[in-house]
TITORLUM-488595 format. One record per residue (C-alpha): residue number from 1; residue in one letter; z, y, x. Coordinates in Angstrom, 3 decimals. Layout:
<sites>
<seq = NUM	type = a	z = Z	y = Y	x = X>
...
</sites>
This chain:
<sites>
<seq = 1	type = x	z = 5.031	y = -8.065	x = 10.285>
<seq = 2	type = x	z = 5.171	y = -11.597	x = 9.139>
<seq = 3	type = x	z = 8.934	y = -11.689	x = 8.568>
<seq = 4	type = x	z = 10.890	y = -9.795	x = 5.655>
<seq = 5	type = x	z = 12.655	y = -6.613	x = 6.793>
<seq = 6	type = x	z = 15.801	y = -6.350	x = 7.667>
<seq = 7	type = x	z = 18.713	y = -3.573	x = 6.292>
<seq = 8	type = x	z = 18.190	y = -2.435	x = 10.075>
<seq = 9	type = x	z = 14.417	y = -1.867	x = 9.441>
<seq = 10	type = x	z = 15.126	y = 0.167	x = 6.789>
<seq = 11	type = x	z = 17.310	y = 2.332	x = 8.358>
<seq = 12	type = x	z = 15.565	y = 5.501	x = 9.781>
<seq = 13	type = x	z = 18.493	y = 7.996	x = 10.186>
<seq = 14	type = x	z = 21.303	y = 8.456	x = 13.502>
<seq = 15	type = x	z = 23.711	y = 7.775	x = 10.420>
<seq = 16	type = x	z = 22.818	y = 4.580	x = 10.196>
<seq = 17	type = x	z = 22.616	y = 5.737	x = 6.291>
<seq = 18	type = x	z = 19.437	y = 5.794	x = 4.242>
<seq = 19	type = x	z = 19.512	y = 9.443	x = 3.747>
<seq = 20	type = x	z = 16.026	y = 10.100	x = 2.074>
<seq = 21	type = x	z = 16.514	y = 9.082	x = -2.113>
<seq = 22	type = x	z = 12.570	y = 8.184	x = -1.907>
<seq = 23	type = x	z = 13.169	y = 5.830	x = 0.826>
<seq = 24	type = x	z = 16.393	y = 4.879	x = -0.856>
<seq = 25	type = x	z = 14.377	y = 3.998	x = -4.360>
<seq = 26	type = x	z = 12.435	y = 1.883	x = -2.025>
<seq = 27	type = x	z = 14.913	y = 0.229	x = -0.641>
<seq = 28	type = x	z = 16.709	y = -0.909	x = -3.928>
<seq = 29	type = x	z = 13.071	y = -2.056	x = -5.353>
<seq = 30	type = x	z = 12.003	y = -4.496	x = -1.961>
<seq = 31	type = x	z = 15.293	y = -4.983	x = -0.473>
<seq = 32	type = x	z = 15.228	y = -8.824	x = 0.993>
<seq = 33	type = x	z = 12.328	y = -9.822	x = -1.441>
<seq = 34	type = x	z = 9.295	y = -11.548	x = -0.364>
<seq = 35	type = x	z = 5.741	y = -10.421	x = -0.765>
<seq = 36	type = x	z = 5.714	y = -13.466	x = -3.175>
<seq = 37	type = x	z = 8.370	y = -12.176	x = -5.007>
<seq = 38	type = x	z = 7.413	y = -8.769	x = -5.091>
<seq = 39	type = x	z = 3.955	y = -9.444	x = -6.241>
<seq = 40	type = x	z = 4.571	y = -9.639	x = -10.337>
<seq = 41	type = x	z = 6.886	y = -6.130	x = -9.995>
<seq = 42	type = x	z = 4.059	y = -4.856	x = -9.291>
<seq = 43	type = x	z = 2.313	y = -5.484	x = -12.611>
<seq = 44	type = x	z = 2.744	y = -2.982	x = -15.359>
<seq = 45	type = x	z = 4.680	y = -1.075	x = -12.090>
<seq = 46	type = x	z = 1.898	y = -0.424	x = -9.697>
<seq = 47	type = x	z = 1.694	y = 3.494	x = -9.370>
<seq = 48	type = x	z = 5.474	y = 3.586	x = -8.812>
<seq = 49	type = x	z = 5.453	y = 0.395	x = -6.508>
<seq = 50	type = x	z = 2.509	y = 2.434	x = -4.409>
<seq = 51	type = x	z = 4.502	y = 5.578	x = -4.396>
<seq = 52	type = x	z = 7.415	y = 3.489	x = -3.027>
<seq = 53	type = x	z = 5.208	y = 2.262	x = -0.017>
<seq = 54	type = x	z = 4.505	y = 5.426	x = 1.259>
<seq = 55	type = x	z = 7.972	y = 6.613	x = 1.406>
<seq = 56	type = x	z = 9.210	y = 3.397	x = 2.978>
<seq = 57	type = x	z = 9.509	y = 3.511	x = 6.630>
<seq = 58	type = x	z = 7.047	y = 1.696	x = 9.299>
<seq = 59	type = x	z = 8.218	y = -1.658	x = 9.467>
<seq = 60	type = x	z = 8.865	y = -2.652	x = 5.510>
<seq = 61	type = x	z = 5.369	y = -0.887	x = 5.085>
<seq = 62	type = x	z = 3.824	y = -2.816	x = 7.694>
<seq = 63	type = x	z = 5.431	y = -5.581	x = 5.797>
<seq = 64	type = x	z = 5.015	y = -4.816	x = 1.941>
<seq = 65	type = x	z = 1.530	y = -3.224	x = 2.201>
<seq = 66	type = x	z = 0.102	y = -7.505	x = 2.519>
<seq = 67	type = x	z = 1.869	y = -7.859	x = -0.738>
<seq = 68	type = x	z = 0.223	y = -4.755	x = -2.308>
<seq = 69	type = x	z = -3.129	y = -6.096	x = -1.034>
<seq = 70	type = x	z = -2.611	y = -9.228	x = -2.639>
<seq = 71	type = x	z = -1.909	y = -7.728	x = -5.936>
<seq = 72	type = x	z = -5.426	y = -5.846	x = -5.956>
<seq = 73	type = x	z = -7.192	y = -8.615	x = -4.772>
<seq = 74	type = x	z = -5.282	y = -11.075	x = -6.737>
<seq = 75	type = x	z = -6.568	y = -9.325	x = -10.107>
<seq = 76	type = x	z = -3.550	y = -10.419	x = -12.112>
<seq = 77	type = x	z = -3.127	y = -6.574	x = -13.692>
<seq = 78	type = x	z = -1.001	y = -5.073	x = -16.098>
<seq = 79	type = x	z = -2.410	y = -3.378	x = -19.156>
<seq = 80	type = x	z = -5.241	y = -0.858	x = -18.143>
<seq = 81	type = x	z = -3.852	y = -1.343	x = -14.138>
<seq = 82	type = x	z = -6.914	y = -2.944	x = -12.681>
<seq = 83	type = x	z = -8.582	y = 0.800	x = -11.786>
<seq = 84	type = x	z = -5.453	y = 2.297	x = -10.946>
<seq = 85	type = x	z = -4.307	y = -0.477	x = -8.362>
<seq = 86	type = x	z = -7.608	y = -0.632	x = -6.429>
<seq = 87	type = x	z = -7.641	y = 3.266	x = -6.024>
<seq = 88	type = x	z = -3.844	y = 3.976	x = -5.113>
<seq = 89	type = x	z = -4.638	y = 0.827	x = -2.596>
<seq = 90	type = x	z = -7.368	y = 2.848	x = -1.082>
<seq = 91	type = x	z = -5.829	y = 5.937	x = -1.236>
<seq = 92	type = x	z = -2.648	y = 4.617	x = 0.090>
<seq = 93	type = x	z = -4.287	y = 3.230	x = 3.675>
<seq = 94	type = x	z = -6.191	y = 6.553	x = 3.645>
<seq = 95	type = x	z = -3.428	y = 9.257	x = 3.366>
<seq = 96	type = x	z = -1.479	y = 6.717	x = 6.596>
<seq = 97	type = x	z = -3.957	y = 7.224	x = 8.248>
<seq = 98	type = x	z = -4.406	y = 10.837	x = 8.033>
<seq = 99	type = x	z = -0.699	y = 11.372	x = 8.270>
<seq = 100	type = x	z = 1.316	y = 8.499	x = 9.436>
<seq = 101	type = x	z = -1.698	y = 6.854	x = 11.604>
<seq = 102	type = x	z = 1.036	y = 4.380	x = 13.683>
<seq = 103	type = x	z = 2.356	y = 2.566	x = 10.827>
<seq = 104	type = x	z = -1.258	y = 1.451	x = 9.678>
<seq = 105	type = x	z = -3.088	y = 1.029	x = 12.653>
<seq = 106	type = x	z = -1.415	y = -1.744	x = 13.922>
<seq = 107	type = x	z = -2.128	y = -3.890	x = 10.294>
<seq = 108	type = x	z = -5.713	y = -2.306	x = 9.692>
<seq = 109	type = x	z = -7.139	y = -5.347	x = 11.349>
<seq = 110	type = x	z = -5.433	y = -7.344	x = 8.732>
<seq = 111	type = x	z = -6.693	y = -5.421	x = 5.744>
<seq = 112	type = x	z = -10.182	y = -4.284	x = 6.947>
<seq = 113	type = x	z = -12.298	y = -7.307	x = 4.905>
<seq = 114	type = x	z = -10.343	y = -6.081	x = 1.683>
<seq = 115	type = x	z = -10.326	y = -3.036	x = 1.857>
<seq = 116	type = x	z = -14.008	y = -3.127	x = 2.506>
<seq = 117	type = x	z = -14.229	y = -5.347	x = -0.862>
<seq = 118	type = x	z = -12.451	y = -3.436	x = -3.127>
<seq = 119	type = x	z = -14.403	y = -0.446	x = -2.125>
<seq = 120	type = x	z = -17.782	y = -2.289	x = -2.532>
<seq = 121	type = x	z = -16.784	y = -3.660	x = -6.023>
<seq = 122	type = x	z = -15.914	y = -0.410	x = -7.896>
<seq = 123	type = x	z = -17.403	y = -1.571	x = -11.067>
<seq = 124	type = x	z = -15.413	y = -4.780	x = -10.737>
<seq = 125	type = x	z = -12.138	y = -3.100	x = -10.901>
<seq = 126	type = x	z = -13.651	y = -0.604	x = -14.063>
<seq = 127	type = x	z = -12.500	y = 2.424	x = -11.896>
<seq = 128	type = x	z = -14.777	y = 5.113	x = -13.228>
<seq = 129	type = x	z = -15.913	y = 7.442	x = -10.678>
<seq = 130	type = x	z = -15.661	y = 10.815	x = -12.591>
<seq = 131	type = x	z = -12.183	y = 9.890	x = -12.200>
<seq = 132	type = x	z = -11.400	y = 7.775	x = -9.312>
<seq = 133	type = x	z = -14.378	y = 8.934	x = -7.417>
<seq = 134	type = x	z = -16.444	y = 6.884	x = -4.625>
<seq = 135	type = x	z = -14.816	y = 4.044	x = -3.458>
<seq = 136	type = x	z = -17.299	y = 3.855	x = -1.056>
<seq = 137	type = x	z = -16.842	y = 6.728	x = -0.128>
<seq = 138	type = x	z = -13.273	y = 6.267	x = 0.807>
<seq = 139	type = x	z = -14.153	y = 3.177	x = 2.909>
<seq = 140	type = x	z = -16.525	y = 6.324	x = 5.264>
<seq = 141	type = x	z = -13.262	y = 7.809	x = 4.999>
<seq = 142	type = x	z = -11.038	y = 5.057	x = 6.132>
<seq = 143	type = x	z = -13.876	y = 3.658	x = 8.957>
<seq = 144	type = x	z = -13.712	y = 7.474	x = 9.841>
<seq = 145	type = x	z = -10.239	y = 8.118	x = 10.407>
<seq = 146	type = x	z = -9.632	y = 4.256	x = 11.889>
<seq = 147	type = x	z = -11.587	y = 5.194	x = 14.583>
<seq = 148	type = x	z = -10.765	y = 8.666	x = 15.240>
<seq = 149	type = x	z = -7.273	y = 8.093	x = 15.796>
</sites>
């Protein structure tokens, strides 16, 4: 998880091909890049960058989700991003764990301290909650499903 996947960790298929274009989109985005690197794509980027981890298979994700994480905390946001990056981070870990528990599991450790933050500084990130609901509430959510699994 500490090391930058490989073209083998990418690859998914018998064919040895990447045969999903989501994964594929992906690929061409992270493809040998750092989380260092990565981390100003994401700016002005970071609902596409979010839809790209959760098409990527489990070991870039294990990989690229740190780098994700360190954009939200980080607070370096595009125009009008700072809401949007701290709910898709949220929502992100939650929907892995409802549907794809084994490739976030084994990092939740990792990411339990932020992803407690973020949801205990709503405000902080200016995510209304008519529209990007209880961040709170998604923590209950993510303790929930962490366990249950």
């Amino acid at each position: 998880m500490n090391q930058i996947p490989t073209e083998e960790d990418w690859i998914e298929s018998p064919s040895g091909l990447i045969e999903d274009l989501d994964v594929l989109h992906a690929h061409d985005i992270f493809i040998g890049k750092s989380n260092a690197e990565m981390l100003p794509e994401y700016k002005g980027h970071v609902l596409m960058l979010s839809e790209d981890l959760y098409w990527m298979p489990k070991k870039p994700f294990q990989y690229y989700i740190f780098g994700f994480r360190d954009y939200v905390i980080n607070g370096d946001f595009g125009f009008y991003e700072r809401s949007d990056a701290a709910s898709a981070f949220l929502e992100l870990i939650l929907i892995k764990l409802k549907k794809q528990p084994d490739y976030v599991l084994p990092v939740l450790p990792d990411l339990f301290k932020d992803i407690e933050y973020i949801a205990n500084h709503q405000a902080l990130y200016e995510a209304d909650e008519d529209i990007y609901g209880n961040f709170k509430a998604l923590w209950a959510e993510i303790n929930e499903y962490s366990t249950d699994t």
